[in-house]
Every structure is written in C-alpha cells, then in structure tokens.
N, CA, C and O of each residue as an XYZ file, in Angstrom:
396
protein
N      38.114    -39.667    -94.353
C      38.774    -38.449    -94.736
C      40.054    -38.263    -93.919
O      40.314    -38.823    -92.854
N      40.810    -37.392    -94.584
C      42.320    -37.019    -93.732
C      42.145    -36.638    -92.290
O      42.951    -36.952    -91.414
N      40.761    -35.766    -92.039
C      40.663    -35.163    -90.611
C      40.427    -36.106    -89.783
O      40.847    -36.322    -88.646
N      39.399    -36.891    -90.751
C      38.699    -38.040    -89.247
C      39.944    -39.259    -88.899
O      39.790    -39.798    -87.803
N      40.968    -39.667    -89.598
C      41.991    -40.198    -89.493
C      43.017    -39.557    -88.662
O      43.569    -40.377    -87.929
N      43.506    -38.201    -88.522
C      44.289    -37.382    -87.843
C      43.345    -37.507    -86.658
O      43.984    -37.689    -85.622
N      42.292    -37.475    -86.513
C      41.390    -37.601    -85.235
C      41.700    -38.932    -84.494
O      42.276    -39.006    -83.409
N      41.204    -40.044    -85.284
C      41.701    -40.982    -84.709
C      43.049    -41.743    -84.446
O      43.066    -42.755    -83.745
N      44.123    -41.249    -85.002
C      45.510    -40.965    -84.609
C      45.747    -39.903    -83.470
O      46.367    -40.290    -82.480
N      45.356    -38.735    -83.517
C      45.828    -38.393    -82.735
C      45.093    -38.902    -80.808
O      45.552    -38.630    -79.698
N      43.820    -39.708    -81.227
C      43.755    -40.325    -79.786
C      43.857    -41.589    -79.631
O      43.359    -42.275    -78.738
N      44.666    -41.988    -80.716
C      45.727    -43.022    -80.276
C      46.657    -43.018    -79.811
O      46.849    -43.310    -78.631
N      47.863    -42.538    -80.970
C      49.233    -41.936    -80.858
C      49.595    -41.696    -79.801
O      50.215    -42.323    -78.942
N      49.141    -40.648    -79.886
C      49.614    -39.686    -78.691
C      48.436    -40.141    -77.236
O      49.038    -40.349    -76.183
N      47.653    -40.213    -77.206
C      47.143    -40.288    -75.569
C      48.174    -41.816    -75.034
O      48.630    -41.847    -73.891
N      48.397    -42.865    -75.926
C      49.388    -43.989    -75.436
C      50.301    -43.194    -75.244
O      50.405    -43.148    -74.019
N      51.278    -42.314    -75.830
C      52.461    -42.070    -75.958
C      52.427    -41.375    -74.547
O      53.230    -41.816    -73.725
N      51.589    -40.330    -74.153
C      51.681    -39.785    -73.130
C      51.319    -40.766    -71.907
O      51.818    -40.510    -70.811
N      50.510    -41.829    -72.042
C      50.223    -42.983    -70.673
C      51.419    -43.419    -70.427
O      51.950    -43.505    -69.320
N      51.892    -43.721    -71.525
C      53.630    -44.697    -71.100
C      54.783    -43.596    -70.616
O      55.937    -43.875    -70.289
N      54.160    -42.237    -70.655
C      55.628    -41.272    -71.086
C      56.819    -41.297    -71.668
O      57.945    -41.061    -71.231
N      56.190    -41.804    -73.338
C      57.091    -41.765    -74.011
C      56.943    -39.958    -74.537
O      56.044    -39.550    -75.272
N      57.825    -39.268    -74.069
C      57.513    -37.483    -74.070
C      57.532    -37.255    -75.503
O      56.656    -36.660    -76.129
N      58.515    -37.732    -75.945
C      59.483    -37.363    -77.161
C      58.236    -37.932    -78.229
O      57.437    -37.237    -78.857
N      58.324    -39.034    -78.214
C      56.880    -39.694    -78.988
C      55.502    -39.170    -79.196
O      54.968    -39.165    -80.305
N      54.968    -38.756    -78.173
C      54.201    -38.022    -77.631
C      54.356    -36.547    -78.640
O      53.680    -36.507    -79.669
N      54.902    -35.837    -78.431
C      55.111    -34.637    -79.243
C      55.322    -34.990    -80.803
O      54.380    -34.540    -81.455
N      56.234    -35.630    -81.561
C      56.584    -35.940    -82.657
C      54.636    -36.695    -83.197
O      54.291    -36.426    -84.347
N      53.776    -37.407    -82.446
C      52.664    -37.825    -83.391
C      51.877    -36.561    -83.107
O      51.104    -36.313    -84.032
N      51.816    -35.308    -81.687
C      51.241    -34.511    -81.867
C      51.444    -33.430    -82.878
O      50.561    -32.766    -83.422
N      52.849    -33.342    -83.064
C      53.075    -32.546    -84.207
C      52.665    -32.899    -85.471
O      52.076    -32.118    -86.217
N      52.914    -33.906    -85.720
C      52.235    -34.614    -86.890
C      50.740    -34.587    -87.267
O      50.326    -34.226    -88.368
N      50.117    -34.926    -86.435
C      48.778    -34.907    -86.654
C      48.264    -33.058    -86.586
O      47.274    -32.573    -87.133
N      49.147    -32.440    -85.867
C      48.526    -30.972    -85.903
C      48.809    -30.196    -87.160
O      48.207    -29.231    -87.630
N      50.109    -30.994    -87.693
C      50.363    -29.820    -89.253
C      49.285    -30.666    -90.090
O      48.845    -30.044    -91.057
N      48.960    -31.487    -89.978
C      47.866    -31.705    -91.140
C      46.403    -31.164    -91.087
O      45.827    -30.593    -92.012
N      45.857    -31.461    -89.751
C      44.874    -30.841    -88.977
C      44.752    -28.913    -89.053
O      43.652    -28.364    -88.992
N      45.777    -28.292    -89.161
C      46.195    -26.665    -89.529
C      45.978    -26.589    -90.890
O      45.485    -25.496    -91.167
N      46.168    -27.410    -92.012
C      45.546    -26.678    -93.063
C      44.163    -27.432    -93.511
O      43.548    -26.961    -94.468
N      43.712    -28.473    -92.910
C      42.496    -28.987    -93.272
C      41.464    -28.388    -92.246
O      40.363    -28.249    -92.778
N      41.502    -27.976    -90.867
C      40.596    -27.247    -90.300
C      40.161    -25.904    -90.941
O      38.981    -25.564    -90.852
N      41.092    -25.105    -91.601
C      40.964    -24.021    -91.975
C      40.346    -24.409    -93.473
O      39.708    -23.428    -93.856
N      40.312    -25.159    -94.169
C      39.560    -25.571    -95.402
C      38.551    -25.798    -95.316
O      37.743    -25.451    -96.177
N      38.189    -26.528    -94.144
C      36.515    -26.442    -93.374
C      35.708    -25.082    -93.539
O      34.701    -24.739    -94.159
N      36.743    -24.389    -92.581
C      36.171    -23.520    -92.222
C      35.942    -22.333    -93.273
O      35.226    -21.337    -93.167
N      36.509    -22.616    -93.986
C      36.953    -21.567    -94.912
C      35.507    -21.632    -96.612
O      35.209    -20.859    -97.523
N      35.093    -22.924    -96.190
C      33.753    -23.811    -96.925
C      32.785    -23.554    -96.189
O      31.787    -23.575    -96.909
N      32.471    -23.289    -95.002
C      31.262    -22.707    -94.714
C      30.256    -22.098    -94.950
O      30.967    -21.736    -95.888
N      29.018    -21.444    -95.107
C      27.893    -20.852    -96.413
C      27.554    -19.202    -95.881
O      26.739    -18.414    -96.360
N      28.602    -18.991    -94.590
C      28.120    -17.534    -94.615
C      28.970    -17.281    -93.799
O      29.431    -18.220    -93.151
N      29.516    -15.753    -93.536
C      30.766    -15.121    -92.811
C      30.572    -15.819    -91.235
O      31.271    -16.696    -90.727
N      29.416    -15.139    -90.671
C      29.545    -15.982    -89.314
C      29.691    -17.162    -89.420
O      30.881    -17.479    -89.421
N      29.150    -17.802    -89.492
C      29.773    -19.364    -89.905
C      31.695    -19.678    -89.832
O      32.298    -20.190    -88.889
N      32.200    -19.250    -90.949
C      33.420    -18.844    -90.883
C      34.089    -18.165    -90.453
O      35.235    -18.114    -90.902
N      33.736    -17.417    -89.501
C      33.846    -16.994    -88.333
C      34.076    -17.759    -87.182
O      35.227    -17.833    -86.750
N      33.064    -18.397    -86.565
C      32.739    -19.514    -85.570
C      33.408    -20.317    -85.759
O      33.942    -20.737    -84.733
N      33.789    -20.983    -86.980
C      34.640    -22.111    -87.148
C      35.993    -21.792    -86.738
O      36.462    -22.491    -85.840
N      36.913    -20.605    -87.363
C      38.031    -20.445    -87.555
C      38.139    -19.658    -85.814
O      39.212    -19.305    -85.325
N      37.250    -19.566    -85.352
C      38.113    -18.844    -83.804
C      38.240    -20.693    -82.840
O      38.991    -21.081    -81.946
N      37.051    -21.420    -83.646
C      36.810    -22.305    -82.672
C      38.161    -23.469    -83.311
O      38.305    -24.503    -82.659
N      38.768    -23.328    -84.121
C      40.241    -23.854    -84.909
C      41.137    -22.414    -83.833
O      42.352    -22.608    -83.801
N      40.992    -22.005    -83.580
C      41.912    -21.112    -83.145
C      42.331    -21.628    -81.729
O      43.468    -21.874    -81.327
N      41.057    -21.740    -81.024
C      41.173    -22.441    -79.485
C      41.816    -23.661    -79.632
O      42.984    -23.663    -79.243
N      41.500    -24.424    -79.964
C      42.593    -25.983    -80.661
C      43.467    -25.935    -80.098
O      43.874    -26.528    -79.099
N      44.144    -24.589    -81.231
C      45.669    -24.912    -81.215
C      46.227    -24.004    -80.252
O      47.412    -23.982    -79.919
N      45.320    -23.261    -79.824
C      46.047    -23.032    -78.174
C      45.868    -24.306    -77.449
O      46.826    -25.076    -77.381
N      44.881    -24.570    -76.968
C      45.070    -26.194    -76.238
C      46.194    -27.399    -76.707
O      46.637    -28.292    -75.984
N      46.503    -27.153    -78.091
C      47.374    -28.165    -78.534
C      48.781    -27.416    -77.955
O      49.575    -28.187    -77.417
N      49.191    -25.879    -78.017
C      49.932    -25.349    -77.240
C      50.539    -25.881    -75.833
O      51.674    -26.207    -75.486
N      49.303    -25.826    -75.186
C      49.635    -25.959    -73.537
C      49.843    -27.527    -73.386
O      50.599    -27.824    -72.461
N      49.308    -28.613    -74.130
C      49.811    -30.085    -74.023
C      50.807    -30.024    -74.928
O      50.524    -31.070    -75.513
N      51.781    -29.605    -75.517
C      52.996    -29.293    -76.165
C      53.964    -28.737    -74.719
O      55.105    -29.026    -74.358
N      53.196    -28.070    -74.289
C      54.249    -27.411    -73.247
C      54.314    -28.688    -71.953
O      55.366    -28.826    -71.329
N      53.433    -29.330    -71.727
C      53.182    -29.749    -70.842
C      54.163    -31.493    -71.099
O      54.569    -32.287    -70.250
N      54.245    -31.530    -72.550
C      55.192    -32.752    -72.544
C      56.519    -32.254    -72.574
O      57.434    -33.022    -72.276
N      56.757    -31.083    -72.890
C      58.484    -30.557    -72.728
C      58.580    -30.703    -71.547
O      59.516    -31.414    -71.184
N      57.707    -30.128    -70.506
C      58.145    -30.239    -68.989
C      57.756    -31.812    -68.655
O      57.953    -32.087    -67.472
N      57.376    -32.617    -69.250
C      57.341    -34.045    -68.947
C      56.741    -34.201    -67.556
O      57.189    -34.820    -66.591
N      55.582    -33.471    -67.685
C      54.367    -33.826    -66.129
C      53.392    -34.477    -66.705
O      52.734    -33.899    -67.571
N      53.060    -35.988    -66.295
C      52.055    -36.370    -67.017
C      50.588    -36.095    -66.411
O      49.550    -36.268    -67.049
N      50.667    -35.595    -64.952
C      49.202    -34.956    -64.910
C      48.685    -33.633    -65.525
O      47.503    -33.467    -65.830
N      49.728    -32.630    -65.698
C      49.245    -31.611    -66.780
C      49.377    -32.108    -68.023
O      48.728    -31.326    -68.718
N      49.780    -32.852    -68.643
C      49.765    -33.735    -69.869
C      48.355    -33.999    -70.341
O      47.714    -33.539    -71.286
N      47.992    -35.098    -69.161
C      46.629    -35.399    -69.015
C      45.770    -34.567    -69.185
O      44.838    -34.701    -69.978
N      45.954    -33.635    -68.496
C      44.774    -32.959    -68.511
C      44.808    -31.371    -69.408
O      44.027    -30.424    -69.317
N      45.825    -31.515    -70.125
C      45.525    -30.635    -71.748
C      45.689    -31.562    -72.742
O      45.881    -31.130    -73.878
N      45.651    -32.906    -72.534
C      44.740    -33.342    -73.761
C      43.445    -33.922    -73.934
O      42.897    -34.133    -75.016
N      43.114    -34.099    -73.100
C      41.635    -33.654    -72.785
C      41.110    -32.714    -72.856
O      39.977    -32.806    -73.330
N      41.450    -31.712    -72.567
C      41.123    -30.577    -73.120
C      41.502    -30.029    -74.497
O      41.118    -28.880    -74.720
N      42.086    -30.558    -75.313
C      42.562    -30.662    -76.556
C      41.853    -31.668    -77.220
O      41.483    -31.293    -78.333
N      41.418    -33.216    -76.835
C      40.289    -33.895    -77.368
C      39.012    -33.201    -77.812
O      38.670    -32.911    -78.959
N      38.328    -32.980    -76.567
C      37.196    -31.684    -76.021
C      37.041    -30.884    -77.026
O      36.032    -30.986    -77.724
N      38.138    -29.811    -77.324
C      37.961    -28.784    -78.403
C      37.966    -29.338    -79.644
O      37.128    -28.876    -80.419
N      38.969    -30.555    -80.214
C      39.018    -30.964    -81.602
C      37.256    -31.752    -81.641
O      36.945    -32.395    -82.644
N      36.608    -31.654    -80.889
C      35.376    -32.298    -80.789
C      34.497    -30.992    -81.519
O      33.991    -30.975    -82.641
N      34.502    -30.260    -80.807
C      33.713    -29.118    -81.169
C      33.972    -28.520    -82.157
O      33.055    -27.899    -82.695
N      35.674    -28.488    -82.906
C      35.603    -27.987    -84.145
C      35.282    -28.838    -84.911
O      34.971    -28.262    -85.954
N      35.134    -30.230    -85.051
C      34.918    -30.657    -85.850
C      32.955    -30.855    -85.744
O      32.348    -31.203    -86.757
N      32.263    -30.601    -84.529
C      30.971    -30.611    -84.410
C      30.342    -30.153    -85.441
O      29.112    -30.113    -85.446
C-alpha cells in the first residue's frame, strides 16, 4: 500500500539523508513522504468503526506531525544530534499510528 511504502521510504530516505547531512535532501524526502502520509493517515482514521476509535487515531496522526515538525526544524538548524533524535521520535510515533 501507499502508507507502508511512504513508511519504508521515509526510513530510508531520509534517516541516510540525515546520517550523511545531506540537510536539504533530508527535508525535500521528508516533505514528500509527509504530504502523502497527511491525507492517507486521515483516511485511516477517518475508516475506523466507532467515534472513539476515530478519535484515537486522528489525535495519534496529530502527534506525528508535530514530531515531523520538530525534525523539520531540527534539519533547518542542521544539528544532526537533534536531527537524530526527532526522528526517532518521529519513527516511534509513525509506529503507533499506524499500530
């Protein structure tokens, strides 16, 4: 499927892009993989069989893309230990929304 492919792109892509600090690279496959990931998480969630449900899903798509936020910020300032360690924490969460 499109998600599980954006999944495994985006911990390709981008976790190389950020080992080598290629910054610029790095952002351009995270962006990529996140506009596709923004309307297919919410189609998930949005298919779910009862409000809580869709609920749970769409706050837990919500945390994501704050984490995808702060490793966005973290390659503009081009630090690869905060890099590191919001996308891992951005792995982490795309784990659980997709759980």
């Amino acid at each position: 499927t499109r998600v599980s492919e954006s999944q495994k792109r985006f911990q390709t892509e981008v976790a190389q892009n950020i080992n080598k600090k290629y910054w610029t690279n790095a952002q351009n496959a995270l962006r990529n993989q996140v506009g596709t990931l923004r309307f297919d998480l919410n189609t998930l969630a949005a298919a779910k069989d009862s409000k809580a449900s869709i609920y749970a899903a769409t706050q837990t798509a919500k945390q994501f893309f704050v984490e995808v936020e702060s490793l966005d910020i973290a390659l503009r300032e081009k630090n690869l230990d905060k890099a590191q360690s919001a996308y891992d924490r951005v792995v982490k969460s795309l784990n659980q929304v997709l759980a």
